[in-house]
C-alpha positions in Angstrom: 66.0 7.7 16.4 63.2 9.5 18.6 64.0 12.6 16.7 63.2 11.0 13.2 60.1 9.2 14.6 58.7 12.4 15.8 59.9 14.5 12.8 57.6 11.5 10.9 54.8 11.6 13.0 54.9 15.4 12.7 54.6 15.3 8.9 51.5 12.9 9.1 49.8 14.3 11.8 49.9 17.7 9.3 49.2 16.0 6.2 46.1 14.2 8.1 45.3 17.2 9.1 45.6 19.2 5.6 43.4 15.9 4.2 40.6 16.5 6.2 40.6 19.9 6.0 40.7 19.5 2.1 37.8 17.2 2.7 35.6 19.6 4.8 36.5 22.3 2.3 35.2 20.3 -1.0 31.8 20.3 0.7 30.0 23.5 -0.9 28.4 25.9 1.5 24.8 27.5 1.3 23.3 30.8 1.9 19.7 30.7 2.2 17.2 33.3 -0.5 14.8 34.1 2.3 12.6 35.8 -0.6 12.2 32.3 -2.3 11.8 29.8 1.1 9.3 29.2 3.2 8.8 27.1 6.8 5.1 26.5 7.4 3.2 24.1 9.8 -0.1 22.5 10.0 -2.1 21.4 12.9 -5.3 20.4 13.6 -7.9 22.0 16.2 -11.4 20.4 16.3 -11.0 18.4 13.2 -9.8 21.7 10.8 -6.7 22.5 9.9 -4.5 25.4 11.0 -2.1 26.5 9.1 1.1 28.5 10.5 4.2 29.9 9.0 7.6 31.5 10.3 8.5 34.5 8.3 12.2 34.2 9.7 15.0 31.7 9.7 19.0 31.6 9.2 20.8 28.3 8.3 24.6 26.8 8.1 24.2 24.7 4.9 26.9 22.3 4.0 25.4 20.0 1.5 26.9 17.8 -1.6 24.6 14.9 -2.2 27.7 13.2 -3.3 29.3 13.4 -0.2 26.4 12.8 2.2 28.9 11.9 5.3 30.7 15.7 4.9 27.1 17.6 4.8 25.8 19.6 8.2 23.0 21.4 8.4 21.9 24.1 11.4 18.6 25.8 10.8 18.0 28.3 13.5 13.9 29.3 13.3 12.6 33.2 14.8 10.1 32.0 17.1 8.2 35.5 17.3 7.9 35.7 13.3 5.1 32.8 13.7 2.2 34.0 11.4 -1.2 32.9 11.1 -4.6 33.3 9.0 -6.0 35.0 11.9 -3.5 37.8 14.3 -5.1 36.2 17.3 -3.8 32.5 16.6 -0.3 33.9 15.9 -0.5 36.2 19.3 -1.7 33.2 21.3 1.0 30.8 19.9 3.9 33.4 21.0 2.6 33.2 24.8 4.3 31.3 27.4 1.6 28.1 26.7 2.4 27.4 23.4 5.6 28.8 22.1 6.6 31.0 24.6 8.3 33.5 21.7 9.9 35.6 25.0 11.6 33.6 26.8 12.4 30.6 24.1 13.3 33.0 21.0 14.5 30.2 18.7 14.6 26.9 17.8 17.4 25.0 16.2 17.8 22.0 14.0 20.9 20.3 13.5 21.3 17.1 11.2 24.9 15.5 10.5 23.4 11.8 9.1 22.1 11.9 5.5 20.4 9.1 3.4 19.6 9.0 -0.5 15.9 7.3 -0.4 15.8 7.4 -4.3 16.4 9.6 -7.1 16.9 13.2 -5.6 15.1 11.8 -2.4 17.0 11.9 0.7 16.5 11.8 4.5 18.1 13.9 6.9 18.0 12.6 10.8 18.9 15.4 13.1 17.2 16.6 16.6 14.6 19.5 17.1 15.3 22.0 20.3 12.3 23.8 20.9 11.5 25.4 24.4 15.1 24.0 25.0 13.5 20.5 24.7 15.8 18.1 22.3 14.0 15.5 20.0 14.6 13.0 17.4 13.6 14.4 14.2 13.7 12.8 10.4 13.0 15.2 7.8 12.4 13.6 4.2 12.9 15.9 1.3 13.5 16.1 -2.5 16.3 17.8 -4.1 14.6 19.0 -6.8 17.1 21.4 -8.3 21.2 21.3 -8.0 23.6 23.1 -9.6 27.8 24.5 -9.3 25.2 27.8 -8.1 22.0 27.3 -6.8 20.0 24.7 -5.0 16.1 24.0 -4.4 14.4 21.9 -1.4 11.0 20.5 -0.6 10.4 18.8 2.3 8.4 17.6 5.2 8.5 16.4 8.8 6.1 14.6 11.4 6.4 16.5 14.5 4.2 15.7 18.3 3.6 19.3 19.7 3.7 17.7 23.1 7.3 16.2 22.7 8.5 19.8 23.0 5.9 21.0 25.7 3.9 23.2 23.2 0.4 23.6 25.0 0.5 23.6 28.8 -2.8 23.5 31.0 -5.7 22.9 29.2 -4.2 22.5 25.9 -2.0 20.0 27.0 -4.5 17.6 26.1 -4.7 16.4 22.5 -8.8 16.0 22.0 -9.3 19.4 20.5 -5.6 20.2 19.3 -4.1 17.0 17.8 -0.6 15.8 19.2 0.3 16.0 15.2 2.0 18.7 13.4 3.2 18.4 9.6 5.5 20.7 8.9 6.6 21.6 5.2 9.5 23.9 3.3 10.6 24.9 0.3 14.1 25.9 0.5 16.0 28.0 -1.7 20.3 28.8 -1.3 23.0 30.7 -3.4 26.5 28.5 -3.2 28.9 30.6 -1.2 31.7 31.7 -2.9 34.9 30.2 -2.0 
């Protein structure tokens, strides 16, 4: 009797097991086209704009906007690829009171929870680790192209620089260099092949 209960609980723990995997497999993985994306940011210092963008970033993409409960995403940014109009804004946002590029060399957003907002429009709520400081993040962005091969993102997030400790001393305060940063992507990817 014991023997046939655990000779059935054995055969549905393993077909559980190949169901879910099955499920985990159906959602399509990505590989970003670093030549067609782009990760900017814009701040504000004394009323102007300031416009910034990272040159590098790697991401795990599993996305199928019809099986938003089965997507992940994990964007890992290249702190020290920060660019700017002018090589002295860039240089001063790698040093230890902005960015601090050297001893924080990446930062990382993960987002498991994904919510069509209307047609092609979805939200993705993950968290933000910048200067290993973890924060509640909602990016909004539009699927605006989705095939069996290729994909095409826009989006944008609301960030507060001071959430993650970006600008110690005197540019912790937020007169001169708003607490606000927008930050906006395009995103292209390539469907792995299975």
């Amino acid at each position: 009797m014991m023997m046939a209960l655990f000779k059935k609980s054995g055969w549905l723990a393993a077909a559980l097991m190949l169901f879910f995997s099955a499920d985990a497999m159906a959602v399509p993985t990505w590989d970003i086209v670093p030549t067609a994306s782009k990760l900017n940011f814009t701040a504000t210092q004394n009323g102007a704009p300031v416009i910034g963008e990272f040159k590098s970033f790697s991401g795990d993409i599993l996305f199928d906007p019809t099986d938003l409960s089965g997507s992940l995403i994990t964007i890992k940014v290249n702190i020290a690829s920060v660019t700017a109009a002018y090589n002295q804004v860039a240089d001063t946002l790698k040093t230890p009171d902005w960015f601090d590029a050297a001893a924080f060399p990446v930062a990382v957003f993960k987002a498991n929870h994904f919510t069509s907002v209307g047609d092609k429009k979805y939200t993705a709520e993950g968290t933000l680790t910048i200067r290993e400081k973890t924060v509640p993040v909602t990016v909004a962005f539009t699927l605006e192209k989705y095939t069996d091969q290729d994909a095409f993102v826009k989006g944008t997030a609301s960030l507060k620089r001071t959430a993650f400790g970006i600008g110690k001393g005197e540019w912790a305060k937020t007169d001169a260099i708003k607490d606000d940063v927008l930050v906006d992507f395009t995103l292209s990817a390539k469907r792995k092949s299975s």
